[in-house]
C-alpha positions as CSV (number, residue, x, y, z in Angstrom):
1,X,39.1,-5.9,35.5
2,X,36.0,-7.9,34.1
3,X,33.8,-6.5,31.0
4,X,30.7,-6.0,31.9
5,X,29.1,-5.4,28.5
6,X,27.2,-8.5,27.9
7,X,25.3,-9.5,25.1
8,X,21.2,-8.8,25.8
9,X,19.1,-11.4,24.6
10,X,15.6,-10.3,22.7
11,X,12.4,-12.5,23.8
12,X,10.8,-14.0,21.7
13,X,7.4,-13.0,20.3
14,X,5.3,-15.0,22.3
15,X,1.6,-16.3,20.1
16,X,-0.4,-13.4,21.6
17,X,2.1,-10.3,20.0
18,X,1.7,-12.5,16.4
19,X,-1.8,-12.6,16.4
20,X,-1.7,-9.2,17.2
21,X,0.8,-8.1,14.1
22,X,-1.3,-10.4,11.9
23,X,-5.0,-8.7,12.7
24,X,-2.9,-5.1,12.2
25,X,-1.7,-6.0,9.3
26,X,-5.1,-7.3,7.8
27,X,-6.8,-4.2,9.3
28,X,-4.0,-2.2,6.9
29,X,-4.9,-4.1,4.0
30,X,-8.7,-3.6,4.3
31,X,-8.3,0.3,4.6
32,X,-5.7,-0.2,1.2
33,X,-8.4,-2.2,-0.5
34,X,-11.2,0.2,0.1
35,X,-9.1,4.0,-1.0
36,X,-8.2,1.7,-4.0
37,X,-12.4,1.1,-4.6
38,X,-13.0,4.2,-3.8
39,X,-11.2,5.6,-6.8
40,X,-12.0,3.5,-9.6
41,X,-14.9,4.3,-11.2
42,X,-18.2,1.8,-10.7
43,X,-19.6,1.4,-14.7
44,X,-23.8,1.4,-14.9
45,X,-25.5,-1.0,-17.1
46,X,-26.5,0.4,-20.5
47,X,-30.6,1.8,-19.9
48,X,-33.1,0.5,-22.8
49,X,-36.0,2.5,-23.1
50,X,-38.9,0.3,-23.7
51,X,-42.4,1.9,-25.4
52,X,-45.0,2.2,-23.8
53,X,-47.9,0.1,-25.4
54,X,-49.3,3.8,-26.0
55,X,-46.3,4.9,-27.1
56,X,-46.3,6.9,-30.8
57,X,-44.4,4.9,-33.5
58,X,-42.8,6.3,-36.5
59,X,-42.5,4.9,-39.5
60,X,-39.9,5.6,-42.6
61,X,-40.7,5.6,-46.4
62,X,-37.3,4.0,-47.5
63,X,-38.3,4.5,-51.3
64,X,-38.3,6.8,-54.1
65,X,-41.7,6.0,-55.6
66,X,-44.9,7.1,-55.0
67,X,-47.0,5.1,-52.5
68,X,-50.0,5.2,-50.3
69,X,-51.5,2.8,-47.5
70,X,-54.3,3.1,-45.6
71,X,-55.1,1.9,-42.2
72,X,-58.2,3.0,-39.3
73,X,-58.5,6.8,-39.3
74,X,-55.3,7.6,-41.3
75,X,-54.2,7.6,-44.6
76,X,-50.4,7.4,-45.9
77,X,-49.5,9.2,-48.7
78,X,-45.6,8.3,-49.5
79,X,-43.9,11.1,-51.8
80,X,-40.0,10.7,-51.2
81,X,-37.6,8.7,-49.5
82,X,-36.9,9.1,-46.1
83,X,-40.3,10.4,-45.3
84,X,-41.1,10.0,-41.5
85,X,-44.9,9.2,-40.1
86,X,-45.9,9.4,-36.9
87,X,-48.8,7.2,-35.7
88,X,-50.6,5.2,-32.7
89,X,-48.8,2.2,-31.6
90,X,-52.8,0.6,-32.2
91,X,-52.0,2.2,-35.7
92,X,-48.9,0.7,-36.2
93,X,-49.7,-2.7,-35.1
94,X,-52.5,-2.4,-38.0
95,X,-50.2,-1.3,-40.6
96,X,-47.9,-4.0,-39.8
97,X,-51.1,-6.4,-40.1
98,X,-51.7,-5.2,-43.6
99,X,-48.5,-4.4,-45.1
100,X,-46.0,-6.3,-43.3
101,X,-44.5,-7.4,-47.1
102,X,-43.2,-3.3,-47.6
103,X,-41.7,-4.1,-44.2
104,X,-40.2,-7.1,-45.5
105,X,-39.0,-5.5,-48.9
106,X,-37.6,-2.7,-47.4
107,X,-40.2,-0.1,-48.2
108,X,-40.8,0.8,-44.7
109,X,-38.7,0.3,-41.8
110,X,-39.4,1.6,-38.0
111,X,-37.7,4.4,-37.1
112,X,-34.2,3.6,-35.0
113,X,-36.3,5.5,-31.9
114,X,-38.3,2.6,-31.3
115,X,-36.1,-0.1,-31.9
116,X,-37.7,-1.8,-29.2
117,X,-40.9,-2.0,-31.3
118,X,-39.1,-3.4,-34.7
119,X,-37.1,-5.9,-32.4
120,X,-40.5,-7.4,-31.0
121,X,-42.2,-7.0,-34.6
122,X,-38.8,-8.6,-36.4
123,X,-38.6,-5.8,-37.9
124,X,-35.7,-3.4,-39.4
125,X,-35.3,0.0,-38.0
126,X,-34.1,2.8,-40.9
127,X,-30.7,3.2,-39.6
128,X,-30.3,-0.9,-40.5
129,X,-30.9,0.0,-44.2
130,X,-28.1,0.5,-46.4
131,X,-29.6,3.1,-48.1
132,X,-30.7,6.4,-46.7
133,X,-32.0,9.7,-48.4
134,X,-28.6,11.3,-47.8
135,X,-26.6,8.7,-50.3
136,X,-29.5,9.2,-52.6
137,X,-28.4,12.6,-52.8
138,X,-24.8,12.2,-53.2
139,X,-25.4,10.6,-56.1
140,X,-24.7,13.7,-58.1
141,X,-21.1,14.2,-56.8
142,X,-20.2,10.7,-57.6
143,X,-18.1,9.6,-60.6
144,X,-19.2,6.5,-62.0
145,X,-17.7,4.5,-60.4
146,X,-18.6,5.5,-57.0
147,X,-22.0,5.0,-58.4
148,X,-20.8,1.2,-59.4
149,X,-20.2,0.7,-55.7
150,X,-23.2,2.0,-54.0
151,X,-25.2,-0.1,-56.6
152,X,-23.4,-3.3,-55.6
153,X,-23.8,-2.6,-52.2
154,X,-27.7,-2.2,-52.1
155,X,-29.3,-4.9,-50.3
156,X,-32.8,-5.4,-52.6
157,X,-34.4,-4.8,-55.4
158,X,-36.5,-2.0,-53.4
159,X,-33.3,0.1,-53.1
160,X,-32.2,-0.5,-56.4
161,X,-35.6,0.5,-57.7
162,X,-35.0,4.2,-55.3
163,X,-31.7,4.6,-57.0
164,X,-33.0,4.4,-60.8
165,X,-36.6,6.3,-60.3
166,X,-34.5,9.6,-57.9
167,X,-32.0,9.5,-60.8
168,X,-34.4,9.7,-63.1
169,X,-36.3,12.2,-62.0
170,X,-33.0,14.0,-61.2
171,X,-32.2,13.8,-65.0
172,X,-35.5,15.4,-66.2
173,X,-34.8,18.3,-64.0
174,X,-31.2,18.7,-65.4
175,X,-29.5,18.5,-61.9
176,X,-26.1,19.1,-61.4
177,X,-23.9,15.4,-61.9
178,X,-27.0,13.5,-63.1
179,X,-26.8,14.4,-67.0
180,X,-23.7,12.5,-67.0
181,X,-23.0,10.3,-69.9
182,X,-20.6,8.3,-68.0
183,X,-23.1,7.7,-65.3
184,X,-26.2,7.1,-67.7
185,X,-24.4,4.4,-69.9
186,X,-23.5,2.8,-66.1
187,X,-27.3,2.5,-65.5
188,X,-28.3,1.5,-68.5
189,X,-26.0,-1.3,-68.4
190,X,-26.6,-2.0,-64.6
191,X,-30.4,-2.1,-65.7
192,X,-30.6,-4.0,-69.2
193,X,-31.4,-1.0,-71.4
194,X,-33.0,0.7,-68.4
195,X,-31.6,4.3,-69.6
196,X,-31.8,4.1,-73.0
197,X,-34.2,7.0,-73.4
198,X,-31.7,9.3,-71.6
199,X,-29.3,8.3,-73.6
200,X,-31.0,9.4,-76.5
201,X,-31.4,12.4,-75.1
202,X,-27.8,13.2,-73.9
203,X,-27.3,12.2,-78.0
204,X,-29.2,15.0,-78.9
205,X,-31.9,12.4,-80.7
206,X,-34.9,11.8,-77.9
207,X,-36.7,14.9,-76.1
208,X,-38.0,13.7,-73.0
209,X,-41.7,15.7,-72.5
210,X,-41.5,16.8,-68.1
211,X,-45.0,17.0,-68.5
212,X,-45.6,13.7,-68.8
213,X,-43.1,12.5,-66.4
């Protein structure tokens, strides 16, 4: 008896049924390429504010002395460091005009909120300074040699000029880690005889009179 279980041939794919797999399959990786956008994240440009020309400026005392300026309809009168002063961007343009040197020297500096207006000036902002009113302060809880450091590390004589006047004054007032004789032979060394009065009086043989001080 004859086997009738012969072999069935497949036909082959003719060009129609490929192009037809091939547009499915692109179809599947479009819908894979857009879940997988979907998810990550899309990052936004950093947003600069830009001033106004209107805008208020403030400007930052960035010393320990006793200063003053003057421009149209306002007078600056500069008691400590880290004083802030708000003012007229007409105002500030002025001031600029007729003290840009303290900007230079580090006396003043813009404050970091319009950073905008010191980068179009040249100008430094306060958080660019080395220095800020909160080291000046720590000064007290430093040994001496922290106090080396931070002396080494100030950036003009401006800031150098902060560090011995707030000390000073610190001294006279008879602050908590500023009669130090470790500290006061440091500055009198790190200012050529610059302390030599409080060292007399650390001795025992110099009184310094507050009142004139």
């Amino acid at each position: 008896m004859a086997n009738n279980t012969g072999n069935t041939t497949k036909k082959a794919p003719t060009k129609a049924d490929l192009e037809a797999q091939i547009a499915e399959l692109q179809a599947q990786l479009l819908a894979a390429q857009q879940q997988i956008a979907q998810q990550i994240p899309v990052a936004t440009a950093p947003t600069v504010t830009v001033s106004a020309p209107n805008t208020d400026v403030s400007v930052v005392y960035c010393s320990d002395s006793l200063g003053f300026a003057k421009i149209s309809n306002m007078e600056l009168h500069f008691n400590r460091y880290g004083e802030e002063f708000v003012m007229s961007r007409t105002q500030f343009d002025e001031l600029v005009g007729k003290y840009r040197k303290w900007f230079d020297r580090g006396v003043l500096a813009v404050s970091y909120r319009n950073v905008d207006v010191a980068a179009a000036k040249g100008l430094k902002t306060d958080k660019e300074m080395f220095l800020d009113a909160k080291k000046l302060e720590s000064i007290g809880v430093m040994s001496a040699g922290q106090l080396e450091m931070l002396w080494n590390s100030l950036e003009n004589h401006t800031q150098k000029e902060s560090v011995v006047s707030y000390y000073k004054r610190k001294f006279i007032e008879g602050a908590n880690g500023f009669v130090n004789r470790e500290k006061v032979d440091l500055l009198n060394r790190l200012t050529d005889g610059g302390f030599r009065r409080e060292q007399d009086e650390i001795s025992g043989r110099y009184k310094i009179d507050k009142t004139v001080m």
